[in-house]
N, C-alpha and C positions, 0 to 999 in steps of 0.2 A: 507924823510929818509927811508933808506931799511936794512930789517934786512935780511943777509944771514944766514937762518937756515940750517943746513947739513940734508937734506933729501932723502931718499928711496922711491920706491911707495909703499904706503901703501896694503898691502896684497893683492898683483897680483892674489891668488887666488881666492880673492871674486870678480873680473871685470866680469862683462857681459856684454863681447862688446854692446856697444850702447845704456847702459842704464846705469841710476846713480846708486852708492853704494847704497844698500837698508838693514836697521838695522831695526828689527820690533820686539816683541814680549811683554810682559805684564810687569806693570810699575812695579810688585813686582811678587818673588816667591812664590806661594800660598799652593801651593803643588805638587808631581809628576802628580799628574794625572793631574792638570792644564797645567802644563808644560807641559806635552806630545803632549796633547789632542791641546795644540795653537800652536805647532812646527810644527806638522801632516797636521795643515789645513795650515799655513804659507808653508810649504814644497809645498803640493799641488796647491799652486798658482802658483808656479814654476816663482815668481816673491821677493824673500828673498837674499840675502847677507849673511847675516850673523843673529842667533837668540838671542834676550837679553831679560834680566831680572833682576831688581832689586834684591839684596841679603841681602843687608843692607841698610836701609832707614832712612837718615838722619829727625827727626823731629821739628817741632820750642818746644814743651813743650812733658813733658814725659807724658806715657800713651796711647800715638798712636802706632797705629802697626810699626815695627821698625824694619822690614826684619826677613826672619827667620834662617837667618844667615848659617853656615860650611853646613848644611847639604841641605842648596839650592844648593850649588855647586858638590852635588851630583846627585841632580835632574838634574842640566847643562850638566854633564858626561853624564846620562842616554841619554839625545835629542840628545847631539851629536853623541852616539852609534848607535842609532835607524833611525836618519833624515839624517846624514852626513853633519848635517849644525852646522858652526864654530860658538861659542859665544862668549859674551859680557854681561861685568857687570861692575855696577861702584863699583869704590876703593876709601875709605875718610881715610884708614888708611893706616898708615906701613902693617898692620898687616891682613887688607884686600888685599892689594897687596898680601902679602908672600902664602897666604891662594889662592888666585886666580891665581896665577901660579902654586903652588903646584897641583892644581887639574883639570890643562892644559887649564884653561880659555883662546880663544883666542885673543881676544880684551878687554882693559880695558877702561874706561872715568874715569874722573877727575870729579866730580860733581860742578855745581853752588857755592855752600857752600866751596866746597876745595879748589877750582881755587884761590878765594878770599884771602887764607891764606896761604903765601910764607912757612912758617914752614910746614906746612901741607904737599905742593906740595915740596917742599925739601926731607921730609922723604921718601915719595911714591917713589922719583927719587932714594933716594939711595938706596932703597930697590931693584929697578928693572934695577939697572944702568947694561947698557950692551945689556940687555937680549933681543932678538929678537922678541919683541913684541908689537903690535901695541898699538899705544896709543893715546887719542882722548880725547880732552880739554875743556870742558864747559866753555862760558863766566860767569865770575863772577857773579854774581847776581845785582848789580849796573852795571850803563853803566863806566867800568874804562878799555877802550883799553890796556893800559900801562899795568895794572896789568893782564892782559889776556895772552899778548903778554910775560910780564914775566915768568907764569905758565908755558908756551909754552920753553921758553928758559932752564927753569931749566929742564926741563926733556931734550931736544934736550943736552945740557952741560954734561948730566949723559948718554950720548951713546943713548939716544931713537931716531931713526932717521924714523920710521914707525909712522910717527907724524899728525893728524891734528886737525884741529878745529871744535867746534860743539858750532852752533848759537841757541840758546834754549830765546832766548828774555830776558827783562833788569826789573827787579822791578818800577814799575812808581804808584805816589803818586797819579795821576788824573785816575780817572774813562775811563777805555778804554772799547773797544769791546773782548778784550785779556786778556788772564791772566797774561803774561809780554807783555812789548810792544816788536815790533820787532828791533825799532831803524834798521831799514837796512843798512842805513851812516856808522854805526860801522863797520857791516862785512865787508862793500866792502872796506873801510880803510883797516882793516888786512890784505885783498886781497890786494891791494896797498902797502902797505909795506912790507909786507912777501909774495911775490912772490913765488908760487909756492908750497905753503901748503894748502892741502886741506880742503874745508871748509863743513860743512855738518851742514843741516838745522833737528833742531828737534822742527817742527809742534804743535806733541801736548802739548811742557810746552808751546810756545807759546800762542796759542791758549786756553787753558784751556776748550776745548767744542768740542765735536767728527766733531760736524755736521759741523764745522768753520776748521778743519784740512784738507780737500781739498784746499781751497782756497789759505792757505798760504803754503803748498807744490807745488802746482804749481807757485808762486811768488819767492818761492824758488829758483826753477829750472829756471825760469824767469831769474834770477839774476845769474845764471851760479854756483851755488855753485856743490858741486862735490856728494852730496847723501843726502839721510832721513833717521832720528833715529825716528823710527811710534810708538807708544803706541797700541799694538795690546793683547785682551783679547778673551778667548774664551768664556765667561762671563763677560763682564764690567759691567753691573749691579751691581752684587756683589762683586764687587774687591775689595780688604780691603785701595787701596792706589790711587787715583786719578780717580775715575768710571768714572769720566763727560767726560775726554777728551780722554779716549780710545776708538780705533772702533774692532768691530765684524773683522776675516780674513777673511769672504764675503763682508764686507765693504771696509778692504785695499785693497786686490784684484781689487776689482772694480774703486778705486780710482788709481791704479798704472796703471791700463788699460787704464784709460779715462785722465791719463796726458799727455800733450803734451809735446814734449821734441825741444828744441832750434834746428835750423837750424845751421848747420856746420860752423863757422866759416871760411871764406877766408882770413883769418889772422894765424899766427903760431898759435899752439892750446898751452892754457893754457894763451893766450892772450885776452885783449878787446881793440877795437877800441877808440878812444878817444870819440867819439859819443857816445857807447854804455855806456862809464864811465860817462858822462853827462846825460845819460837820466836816468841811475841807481841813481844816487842823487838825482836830479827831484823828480825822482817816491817816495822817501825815505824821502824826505823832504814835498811833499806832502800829502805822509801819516799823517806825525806829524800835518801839517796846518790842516787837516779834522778833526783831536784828540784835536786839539786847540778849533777850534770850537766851536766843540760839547759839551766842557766844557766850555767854555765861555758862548753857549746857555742853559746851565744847570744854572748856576750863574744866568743870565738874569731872567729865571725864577723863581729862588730863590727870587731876588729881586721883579718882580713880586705880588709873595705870600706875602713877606713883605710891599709893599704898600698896596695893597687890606686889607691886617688886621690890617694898620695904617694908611688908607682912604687917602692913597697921591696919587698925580696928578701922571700917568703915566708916561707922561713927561714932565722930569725935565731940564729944557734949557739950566738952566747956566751949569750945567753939561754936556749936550750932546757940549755948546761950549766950553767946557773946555778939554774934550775929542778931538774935530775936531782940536783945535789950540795945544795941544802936539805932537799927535800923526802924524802931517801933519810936523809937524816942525822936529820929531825922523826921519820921512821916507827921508825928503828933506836932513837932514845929512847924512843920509844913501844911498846918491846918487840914490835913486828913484824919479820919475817924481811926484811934487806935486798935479798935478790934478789926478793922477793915484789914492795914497792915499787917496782923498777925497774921489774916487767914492767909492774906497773900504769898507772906512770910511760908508758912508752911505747908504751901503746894508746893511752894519751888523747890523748898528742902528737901521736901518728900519726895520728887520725880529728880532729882539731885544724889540723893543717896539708894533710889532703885538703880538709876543708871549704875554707880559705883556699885551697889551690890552683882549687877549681874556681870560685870566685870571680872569679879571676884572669882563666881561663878565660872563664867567663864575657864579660867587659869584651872579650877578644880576637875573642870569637866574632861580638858585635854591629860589634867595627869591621868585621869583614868584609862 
């Protein structure tokens, strides 16, 4: 299925031929001089799009810093004055839209939190129906395409046609490397079915860790998405709202320099090869199996620690064959090769019960 959105390109003035959209600047407003002082050094990398900053900061319990609201969008006036560079802030209300056009913001997002709640993204839309401004859509916070692609719709329906998407990673229950997972299967879906809306990857919620935000911008760009929203402080040490996964702008700098960017396509542009969309899944679904894993090998060794402090045998048979005879029989309906299954089957067994034996080990080694 494909959804025809009615789109523009998203603010011609921010292209630098040959390099992705780039949105960078500190998770929250802290103050002018903060702001000045990371726009200054973002300007002089003379590698910026456009500069952003949190204004209003949605929080899970009260008591957390929670933006410093009308008068950050004053501080945004001042960098735009001084830098020449456009901004960006997110909007979760009516009332922060009305407020961030009043005071010429020029890029708005849709946050994680708002995208989720069709009311929410309704009101923003009628607030800004018409108006010639870009606008730029967080995934939900669970992984729900439908409800993503919806957010997207209701503002495209209310005249927003400077429209794209911003892949910021999926809330996940299991222990990852990330602070959301990135689920990549989703975005390139969007890209599959809405042809032709831009997608832009933001790193550091992914991520949640400065020093892990290279990796997944170039995975990014990897995957053809069309720019980065960077978490850049001039101080992230002390930042009242996400310190861990913001970097230094001698850190982004350095990191936009040392990206490598995709070879031209010999295909229409704005396309991919049927190849390139199979190896993009692959790579996506791959990810998940290494996430699988390494929580399954977490289990294992839970398990582990509970036989050592209730003196059982390592291994346990009827269960390891109660395990090889489901699991060979799920794959066999699942049109996989039975012997394939097994061998799988019993690598993982195998680095399964070395982990538990050296556990074991372990516990023996200290009585001595």
């Amino acid at each position: 299925m494909k959804i025809d959105l009615k789109l523009t390109p998203i603010a011609n003035h921010l292209e630098d031929p040959g390099w992705p959209l780039l949105i960078a600047g500190p998770c929250s407003a802290e103050s002018e001089r903060q702001m000045l002082d990371t726009a200054r050094q973002l300007k002089a990398s003379n590698r910026i799009s456009c500069f952003r900053a949190g204004i209003w900061k949605p929080r899970t319990r009260p008591g957390a810093f929670e933006g410093v609201g009308e008068i950050g969008l004053e501080w945004m006036q001042a960098v735009k004055r001084e830098t020449g560079l456009l901004t960006a802030c997110e909007v979760a209300t009516a009332e922060h839209a009305r407020l961030a056009m009043k005071y010429g913001v020029d890029i708005l997002w849709v946050g994680a939190r708002t995208s989720a709640n069709p009311f929410s993204v309704q009101e923003i839309a009628d607030t800004i129906k018409g108006c010639p401004v870009t606008v730029l859509v967080k995934n939900p916070v669970n992984p729900d395409l439908q409800l993503w692609i919806g957010a997207l719709e209701r503002l495209n329906r209310a005249g927003i046609t400077r429209l794209a998407a911003i892949h910021r990673g999926f809330s996940a229950y299991e222990k990852t490397p990330f602070r959301n997972a990135p689920l990549w299967n989703i975005a390139i879906e969007l890209k599959t079915i809405c042809p032709g809306l831009p997608i832009i990857c933001d790193p550091s919620h992914i991520t949640g860790a400065r020093e892990l935000v290279p990796l997944v911008a170039q995975k990014a760009l990897d995957l053809d998405m069309h720019g980065l929203m960077v978490e850049v402080h001039n101080n992230p040490d002390v930042a009242k709202s996400d310190a861990a996964q913001q970097l230094l702008p001698v850190d982004y700098a350095r990191m936009i320099r040392d990206l490598r960017l995709r070879e031209a396509s010999p295909l229409k542009a704005g396309t991919l090869s049927a190849l390139d969309a199979y190896r993009q899944e692959i790579d996506a679904l791959d990810d998940g199996i290494m996430q699988k894993l390494a929580r399954r090998m977490e289990l294992s060794r839970k398990i582990g620690e509970y036989k050592r402090e209730n003196n059982l045998m390592v291994l346990q048979l009827s269960r390891w064959e109660e395990i090889l005879h489901h699991r060979a029989a799920l794959g066999k309906a699942m049109g996989m090769d039975e012997g394939f299954v097994k061998k799988l089957l019993e690598l993982v067994h195998e680095e399964s019960i070395n982990l538990q034996a050296e556990i074991m080990n372990e516990a023996a080694l200290k009585k001595n």
